[in-house]
N, C-alpha and C positions, 0 to 999 in steps of 0.2 A: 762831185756830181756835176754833170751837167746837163743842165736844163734843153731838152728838145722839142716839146710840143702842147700844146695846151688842147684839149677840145669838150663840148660843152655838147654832152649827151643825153640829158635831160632838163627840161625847162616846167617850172611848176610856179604857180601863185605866189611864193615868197625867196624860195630855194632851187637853182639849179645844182645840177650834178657835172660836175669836171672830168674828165681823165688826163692825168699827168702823163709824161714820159721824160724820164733820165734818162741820161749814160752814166752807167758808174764808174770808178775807177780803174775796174779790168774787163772794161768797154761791154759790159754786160746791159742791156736794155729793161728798167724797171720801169714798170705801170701803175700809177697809183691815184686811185678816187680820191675827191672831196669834194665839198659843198660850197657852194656861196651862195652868197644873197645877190651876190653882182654879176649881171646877166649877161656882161658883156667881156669877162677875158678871151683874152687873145695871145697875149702872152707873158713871161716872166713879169715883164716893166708893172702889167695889171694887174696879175697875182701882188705884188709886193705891195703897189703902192694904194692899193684900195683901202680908202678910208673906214675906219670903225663905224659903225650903224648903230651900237648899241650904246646904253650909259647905266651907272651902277652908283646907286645915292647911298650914302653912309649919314643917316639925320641922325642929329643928337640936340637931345630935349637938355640947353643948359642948365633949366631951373631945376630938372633932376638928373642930369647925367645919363642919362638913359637913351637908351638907341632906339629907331623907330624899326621893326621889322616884320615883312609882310606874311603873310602866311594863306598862301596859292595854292591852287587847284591846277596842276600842270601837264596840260595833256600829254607830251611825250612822257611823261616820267611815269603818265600815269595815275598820280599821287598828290596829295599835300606836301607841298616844302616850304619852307623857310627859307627868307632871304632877304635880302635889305629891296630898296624899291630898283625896279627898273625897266629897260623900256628899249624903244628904236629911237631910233634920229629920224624924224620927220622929212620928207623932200622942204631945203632954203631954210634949216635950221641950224645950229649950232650946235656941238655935243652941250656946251653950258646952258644952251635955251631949252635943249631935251630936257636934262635934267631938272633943270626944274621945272618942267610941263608935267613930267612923268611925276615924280615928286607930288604937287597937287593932285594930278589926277590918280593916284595909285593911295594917296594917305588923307588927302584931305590940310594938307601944310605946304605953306610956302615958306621960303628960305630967307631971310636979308639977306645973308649970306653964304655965296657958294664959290668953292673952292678946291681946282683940278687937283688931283692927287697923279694917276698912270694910267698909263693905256696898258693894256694886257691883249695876248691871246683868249679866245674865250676855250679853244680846242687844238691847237696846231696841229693833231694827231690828222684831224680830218677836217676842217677849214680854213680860210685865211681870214677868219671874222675877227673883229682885236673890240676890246673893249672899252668905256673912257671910265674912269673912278671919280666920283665927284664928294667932299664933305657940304653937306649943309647944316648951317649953324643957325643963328635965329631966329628961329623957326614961329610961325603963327597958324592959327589953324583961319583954317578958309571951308573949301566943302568937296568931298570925297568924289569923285568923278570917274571911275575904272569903266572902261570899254567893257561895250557889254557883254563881250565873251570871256573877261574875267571876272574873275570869283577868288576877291582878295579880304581878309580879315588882317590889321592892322594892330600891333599894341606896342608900347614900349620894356624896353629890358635894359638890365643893368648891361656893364660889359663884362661882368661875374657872371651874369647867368646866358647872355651869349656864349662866353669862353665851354660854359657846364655844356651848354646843348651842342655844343659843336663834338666836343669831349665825349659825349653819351651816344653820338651818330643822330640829333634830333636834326640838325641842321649838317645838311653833306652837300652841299654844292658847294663851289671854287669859289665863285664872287664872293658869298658870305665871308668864305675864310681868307680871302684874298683883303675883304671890304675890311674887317676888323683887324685885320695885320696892318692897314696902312690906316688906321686909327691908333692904333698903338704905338706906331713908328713917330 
């Protein structure tokens, strides 16, 4: 494939809309939408190299082994889901300073301890957004702080009954199963 054009055809409060253009292999010309948060491609070099926005906390209570996991009211989905804490990168932050902002403000715990695990895609189907994975370990409680357009309930779980709710369809989003795969690893 080769990359021919970028253009940026709708602009919104957090997400603009892209149109792609390829040449494919037998110089056929394909088009193709995505999304980003980055309001400013231009071309391939900014498609690629734009930095992740987001961060994905994997807390574990040492004194009991247990996972912290949030349980959200998420407007596109709709619904209640389940999923470990997370969040944006702040404009002059760090993916590790997010994490543990997002971390306190989304559970009510700060970390002594945190530690990068991967970056990920969060959808490569339809944007160029990537993710950062973070462990936090030592965890202390401090005081719950969620923006006030979330609406997050907090509890711990073994990673027995993580693995169950993931198994049963209770918890179906990527990070989660992404989060406790690189707990496990």
């Amino acid at each position: 494939m080769k990359f021919l054009n970028i253009k940026r055809i709708e602009k919104a409060k957090h997400i603009c809309r892209y149109d792609l253009e390829y040449e494919t292999e037998d110089k056929r010309i394909k088009k193709y939408e995505i999304v980003s948060r980055d309001r400013h491609l231009h071309s391939l070099e900014d498609l690629q190299s734009w930095s992740s926005k987001t961060v994905v906390i994997i807390a574990i209570n040492k004194e009991n082994g247990k996972l912290l996991l949030n349980r959200e009211f998420r407007m596109a989905a709709g619904d209640w889901i389940y999923n470990f804490p997370s969040g944006m990168i702040d404009p002059g932050e760090t993916p590790s300073q997010a994490a543990k902002r997002e971390l306190e403000e989304e559970t009510g715990y700060l970390a002594g301890k945190i530690t990068f695990l991967r970056k990920t895609y969060t959808s490569c189907g339809y944007t160029n957004e990537t993710q950062y994975f973070y462990l936090a370990e030592n965890l202390y409680v401090t005081e719950q702080q969620p923006d006030p357009s979330e609406f997050i309930d907090v509890k711990e779980y073994s990673p027995q009954e993580v693995m169950e709710m993931i198994a049963d369809g209770t918890i179906d989003t990527s990070s989660a199963v992404i989060g406790l795969l690189d707990y496990f690893l």
